[in-house]
Backbone as a chain_set.jsonl record, in Angstrom:
{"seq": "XXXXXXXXXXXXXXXXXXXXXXXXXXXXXXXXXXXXXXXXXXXXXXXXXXXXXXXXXXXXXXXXXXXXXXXXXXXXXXXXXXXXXXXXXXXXXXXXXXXXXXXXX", "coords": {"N": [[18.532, 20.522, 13.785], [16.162, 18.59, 14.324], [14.291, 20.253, 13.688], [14.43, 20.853, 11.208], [14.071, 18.027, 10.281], [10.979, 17.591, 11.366], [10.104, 19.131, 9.35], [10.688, 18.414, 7.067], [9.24, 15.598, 7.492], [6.462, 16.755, 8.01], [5.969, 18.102, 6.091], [6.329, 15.653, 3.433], [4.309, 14.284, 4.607], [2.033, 15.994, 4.101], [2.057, 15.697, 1.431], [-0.436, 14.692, -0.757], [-0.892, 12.965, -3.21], [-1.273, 10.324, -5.109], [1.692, 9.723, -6.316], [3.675, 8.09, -8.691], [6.302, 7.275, -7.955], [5.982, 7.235, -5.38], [5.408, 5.291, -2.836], [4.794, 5.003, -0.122], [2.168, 4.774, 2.138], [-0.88, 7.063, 2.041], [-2.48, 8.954, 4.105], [-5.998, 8.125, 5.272], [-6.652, 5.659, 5.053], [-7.891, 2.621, 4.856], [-10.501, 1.044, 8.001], [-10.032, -2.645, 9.294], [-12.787, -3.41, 8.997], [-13.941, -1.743, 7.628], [-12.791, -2.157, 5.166], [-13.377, -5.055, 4.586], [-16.053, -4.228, 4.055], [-16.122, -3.028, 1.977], [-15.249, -4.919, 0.169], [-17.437, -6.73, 0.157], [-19.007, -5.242, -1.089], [-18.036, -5.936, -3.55], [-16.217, -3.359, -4.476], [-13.964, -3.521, -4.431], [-10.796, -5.899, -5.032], [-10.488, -9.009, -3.055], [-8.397, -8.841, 0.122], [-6.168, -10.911, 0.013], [-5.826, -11.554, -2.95], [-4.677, -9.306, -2.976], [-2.421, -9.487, -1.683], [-1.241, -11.86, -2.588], [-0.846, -10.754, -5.137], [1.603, -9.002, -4.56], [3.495, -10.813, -3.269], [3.942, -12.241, -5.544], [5.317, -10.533, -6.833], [7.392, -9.069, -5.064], [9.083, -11.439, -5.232], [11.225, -13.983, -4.205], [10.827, -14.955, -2.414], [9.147, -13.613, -0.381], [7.957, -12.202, 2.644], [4.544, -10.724, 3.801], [4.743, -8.042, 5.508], [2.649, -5.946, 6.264], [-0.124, -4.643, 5.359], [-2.357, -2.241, 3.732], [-5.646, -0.893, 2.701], [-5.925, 1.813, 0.724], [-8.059, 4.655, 0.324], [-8.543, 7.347, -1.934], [-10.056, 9.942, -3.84], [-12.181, 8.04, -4.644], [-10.597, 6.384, -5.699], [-9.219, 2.968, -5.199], [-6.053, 1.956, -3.622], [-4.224, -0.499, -2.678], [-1.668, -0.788, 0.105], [1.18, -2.619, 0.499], [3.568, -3.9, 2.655], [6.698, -5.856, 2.038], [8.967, -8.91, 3.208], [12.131, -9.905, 2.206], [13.671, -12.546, 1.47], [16.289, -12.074, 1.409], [16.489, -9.733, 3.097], [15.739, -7.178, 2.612], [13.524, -4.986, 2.416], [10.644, -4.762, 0.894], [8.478, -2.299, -0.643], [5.41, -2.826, -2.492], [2.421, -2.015, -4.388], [-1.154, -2.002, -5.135], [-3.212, -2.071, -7.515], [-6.481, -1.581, -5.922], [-9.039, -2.41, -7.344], [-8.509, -3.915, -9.169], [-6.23, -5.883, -8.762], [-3.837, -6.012, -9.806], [-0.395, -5.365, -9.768], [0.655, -2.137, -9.113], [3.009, -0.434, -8.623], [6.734, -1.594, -7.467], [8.926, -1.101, -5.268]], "CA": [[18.39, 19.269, 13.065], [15.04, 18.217, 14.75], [13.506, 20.991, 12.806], [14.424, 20.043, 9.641], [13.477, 16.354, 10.257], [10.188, 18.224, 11.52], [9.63, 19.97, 8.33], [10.394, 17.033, 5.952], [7.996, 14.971, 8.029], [5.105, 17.243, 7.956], [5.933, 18.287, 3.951], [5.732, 14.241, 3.362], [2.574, 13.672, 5.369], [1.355, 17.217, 3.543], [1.373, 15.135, -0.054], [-1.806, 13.585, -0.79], [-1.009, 12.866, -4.646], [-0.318, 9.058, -5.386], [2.532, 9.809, -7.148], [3.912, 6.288, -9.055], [7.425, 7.36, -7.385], [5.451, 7.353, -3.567], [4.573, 4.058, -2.725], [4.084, 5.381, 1.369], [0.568, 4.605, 2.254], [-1.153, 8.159, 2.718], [-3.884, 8.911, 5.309], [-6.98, 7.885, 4.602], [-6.706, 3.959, 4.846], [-9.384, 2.047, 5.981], [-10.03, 0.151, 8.961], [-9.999, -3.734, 8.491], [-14.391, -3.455, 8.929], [-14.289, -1.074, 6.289], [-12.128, -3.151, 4.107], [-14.377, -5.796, 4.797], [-17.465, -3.815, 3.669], [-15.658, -2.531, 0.3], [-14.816, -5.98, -0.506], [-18.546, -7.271, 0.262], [-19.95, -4.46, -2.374], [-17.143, -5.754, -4.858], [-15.862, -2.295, -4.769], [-12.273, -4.096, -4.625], [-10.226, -7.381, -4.578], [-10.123, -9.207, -1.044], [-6.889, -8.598, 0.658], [-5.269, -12.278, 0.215], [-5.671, -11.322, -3.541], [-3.582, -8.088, -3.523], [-1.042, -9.984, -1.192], [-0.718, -12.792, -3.183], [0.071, -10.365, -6.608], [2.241, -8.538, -4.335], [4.179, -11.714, -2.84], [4.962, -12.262, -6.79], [6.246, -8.88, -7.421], [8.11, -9.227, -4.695], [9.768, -12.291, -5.601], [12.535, -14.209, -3.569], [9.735, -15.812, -0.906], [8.765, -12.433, 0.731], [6.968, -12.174, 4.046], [4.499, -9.825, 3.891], [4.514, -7.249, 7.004], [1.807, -5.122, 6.482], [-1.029, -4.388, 3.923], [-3.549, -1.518, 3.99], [-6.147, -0.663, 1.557], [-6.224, 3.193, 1.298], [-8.808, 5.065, -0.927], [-8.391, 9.09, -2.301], [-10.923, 10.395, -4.988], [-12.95, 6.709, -5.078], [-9.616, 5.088, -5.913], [-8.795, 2.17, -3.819], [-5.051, 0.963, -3.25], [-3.774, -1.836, -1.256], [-0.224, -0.434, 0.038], [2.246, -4.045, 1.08], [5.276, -3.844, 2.482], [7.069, -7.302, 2.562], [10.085, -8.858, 3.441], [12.215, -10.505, 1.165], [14.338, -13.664, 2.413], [17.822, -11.525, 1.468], [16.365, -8.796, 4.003], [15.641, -6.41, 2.058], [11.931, -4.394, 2.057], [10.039, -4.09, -0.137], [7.179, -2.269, -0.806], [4.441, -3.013, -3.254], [1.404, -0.935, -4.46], [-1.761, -2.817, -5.802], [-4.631, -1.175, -7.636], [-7.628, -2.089, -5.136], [-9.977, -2.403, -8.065], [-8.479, -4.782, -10.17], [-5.68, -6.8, -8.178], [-2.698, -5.729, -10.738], [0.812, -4.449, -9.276], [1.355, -0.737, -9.673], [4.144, -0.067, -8.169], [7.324, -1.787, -6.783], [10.269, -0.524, -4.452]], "C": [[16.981, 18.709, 13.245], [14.388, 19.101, 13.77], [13.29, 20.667, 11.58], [13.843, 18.973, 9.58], [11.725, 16.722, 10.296], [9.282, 18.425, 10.472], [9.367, 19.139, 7.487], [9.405, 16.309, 6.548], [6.474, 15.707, 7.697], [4.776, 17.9, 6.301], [5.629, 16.948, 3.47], [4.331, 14.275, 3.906], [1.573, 14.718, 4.601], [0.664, 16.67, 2.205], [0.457, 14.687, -0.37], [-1.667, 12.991, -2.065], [-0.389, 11.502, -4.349], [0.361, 9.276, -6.545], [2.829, 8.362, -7.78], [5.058, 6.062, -8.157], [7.245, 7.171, -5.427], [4.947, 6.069, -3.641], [4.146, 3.921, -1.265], [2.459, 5.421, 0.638], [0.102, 5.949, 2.677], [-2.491, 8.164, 3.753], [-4.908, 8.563, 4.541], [-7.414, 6.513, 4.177], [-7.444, 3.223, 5.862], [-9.551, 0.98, 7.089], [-10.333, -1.364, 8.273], [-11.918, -3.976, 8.402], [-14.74, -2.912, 7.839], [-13.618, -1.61, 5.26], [-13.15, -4.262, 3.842], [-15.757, -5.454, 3.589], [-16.926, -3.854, 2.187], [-15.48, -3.704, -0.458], [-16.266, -6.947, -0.959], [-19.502, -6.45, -0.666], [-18.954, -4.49, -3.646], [-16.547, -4.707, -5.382], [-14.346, -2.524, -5.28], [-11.884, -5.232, -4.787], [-10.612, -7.741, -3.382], [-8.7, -9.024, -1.212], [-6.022, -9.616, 0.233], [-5.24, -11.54, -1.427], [-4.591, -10.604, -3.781], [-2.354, -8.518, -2.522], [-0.893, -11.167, -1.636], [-0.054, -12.256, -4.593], [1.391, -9.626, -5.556], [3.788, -9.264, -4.246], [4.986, -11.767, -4.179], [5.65, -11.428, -6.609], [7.089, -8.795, -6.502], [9.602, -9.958, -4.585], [10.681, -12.563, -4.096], [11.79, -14.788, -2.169], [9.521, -14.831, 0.036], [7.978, -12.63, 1.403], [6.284, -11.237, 3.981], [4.21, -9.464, 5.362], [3.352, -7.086, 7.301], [0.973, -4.772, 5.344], [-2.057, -3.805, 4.156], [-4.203, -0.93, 2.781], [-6.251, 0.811, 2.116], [-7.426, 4.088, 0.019], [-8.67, 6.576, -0.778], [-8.897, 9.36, -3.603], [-11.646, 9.091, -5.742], [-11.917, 6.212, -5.824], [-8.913, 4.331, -5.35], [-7.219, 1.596, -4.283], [-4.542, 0.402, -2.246], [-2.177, -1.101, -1.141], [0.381, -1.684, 1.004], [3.293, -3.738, 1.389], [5.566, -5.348, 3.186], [8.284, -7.37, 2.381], [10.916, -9.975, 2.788], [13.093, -11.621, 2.011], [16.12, -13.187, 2.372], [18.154, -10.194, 2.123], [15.959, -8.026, 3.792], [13.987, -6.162, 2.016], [11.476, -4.486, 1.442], [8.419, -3.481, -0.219], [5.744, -1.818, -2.283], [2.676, -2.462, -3.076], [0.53, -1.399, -5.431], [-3.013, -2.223, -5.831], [-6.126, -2.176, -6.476], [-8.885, -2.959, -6.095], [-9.767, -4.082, -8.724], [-7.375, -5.796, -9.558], [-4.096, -6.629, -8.669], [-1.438, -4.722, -9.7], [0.391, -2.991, -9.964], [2.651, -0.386, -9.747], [5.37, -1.649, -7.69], [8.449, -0.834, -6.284], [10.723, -1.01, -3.582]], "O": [[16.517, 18.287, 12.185], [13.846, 18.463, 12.868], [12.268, 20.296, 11.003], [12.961, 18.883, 8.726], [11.063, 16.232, 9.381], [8.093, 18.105, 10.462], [8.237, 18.92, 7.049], [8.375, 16.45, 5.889], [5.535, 15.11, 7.172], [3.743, 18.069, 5.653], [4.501, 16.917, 2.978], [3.34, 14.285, 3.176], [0.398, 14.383, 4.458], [-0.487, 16.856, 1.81], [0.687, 13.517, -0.065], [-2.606, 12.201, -2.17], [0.611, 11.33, -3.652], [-0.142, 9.098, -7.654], [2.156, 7.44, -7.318], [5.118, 4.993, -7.549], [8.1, 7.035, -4.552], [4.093, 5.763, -4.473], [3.349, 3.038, -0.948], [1.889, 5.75, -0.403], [0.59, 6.262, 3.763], [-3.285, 7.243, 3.944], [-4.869, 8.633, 3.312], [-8.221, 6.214, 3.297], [-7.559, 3.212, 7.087], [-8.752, 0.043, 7.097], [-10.739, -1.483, 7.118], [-12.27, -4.848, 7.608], [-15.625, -3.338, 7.099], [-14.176, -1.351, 4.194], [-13.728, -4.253, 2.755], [-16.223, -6.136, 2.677], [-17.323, -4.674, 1.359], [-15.534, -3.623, -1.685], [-16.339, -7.657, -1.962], [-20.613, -6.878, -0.979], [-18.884, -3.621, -4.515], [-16.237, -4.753, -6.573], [-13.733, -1.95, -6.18], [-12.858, -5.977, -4.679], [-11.073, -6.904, -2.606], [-8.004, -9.033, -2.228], [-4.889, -9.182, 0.027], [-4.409, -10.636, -1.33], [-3.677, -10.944, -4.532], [-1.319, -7.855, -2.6], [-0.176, -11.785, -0.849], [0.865, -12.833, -5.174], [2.451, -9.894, -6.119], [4.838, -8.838, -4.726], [6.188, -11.509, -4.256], [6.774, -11.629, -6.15], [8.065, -8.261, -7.028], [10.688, -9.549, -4.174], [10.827, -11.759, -3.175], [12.334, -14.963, -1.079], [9.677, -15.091, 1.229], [7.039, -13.301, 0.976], [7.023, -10.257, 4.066], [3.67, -10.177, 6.208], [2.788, -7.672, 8.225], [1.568, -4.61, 4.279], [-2.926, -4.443, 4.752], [-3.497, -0.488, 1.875], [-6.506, 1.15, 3.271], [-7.296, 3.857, -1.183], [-8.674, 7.079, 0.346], [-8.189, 9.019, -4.551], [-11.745, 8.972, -6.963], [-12.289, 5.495, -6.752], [-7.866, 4.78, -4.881], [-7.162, 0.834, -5.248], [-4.454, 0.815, -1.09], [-1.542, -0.88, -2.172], [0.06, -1.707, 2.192], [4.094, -3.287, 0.57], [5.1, -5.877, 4.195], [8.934, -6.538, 1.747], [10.373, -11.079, 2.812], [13.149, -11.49, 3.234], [17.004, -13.72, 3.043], [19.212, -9.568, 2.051], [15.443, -7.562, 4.809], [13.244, -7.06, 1.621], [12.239, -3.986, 0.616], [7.408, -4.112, 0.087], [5.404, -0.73, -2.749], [1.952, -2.489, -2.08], [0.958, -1.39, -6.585], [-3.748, -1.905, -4.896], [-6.423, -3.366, -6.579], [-9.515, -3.923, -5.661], [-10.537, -5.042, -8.745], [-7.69, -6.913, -9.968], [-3.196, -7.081, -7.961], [-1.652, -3.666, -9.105], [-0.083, -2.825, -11.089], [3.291, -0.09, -10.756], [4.809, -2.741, -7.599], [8.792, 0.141, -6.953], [11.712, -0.514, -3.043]]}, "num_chains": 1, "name": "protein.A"}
């Protein structure tokens, strides 16, 4: 059983493709200095931005947890996961560039 769990783990972590259906944050997400910088050459939104469209899309007065900007082939997304007030996760996927939901789940 460990094996298997094993396998799926390291096949997941293997994907690099932002699928629309993947809203996991993949490697490659920047620290908060380098967020910083990207935001100071307008490369992206600031952060409060892409967690304030997220908070919408979330709906229902979500908390967010956690929010990391990740970039793969000079395309930046913010990956959110927040918490909704009926418990429930969610996590939201916000183009870096422009501030716009991609994703929810």
């Amino acid at each position: 059983m460990r094996g298997h769990i094993l396998t799926l783990l390291v096949a997941t972590c293997a994907t690099g493709a932002w699928a629309a259906e993947d809203i996991r944050a993949p490697q490659g997400c920047l620290s908060a200095a380098e967020t910083r910088e990207a935001v100071a050459r307008s490369e992206v939104v600031p952060p409060v931005t892409a967690v304030d469209a997220a908070r919408a899309a979330a709906s229902g007065g979500a908390k967010v947890l956690r929010a990391r900007l990740c970039r793969r082939d000079g395309v930046y997304m913010y990956f959110i996961t927040a918490l909704r007030r009926d418990g429930r996760v969610v996590r939201v996927r916000v183009d870096g560039g422009t501030g716009t939901v991609a994703s929810v789940r």
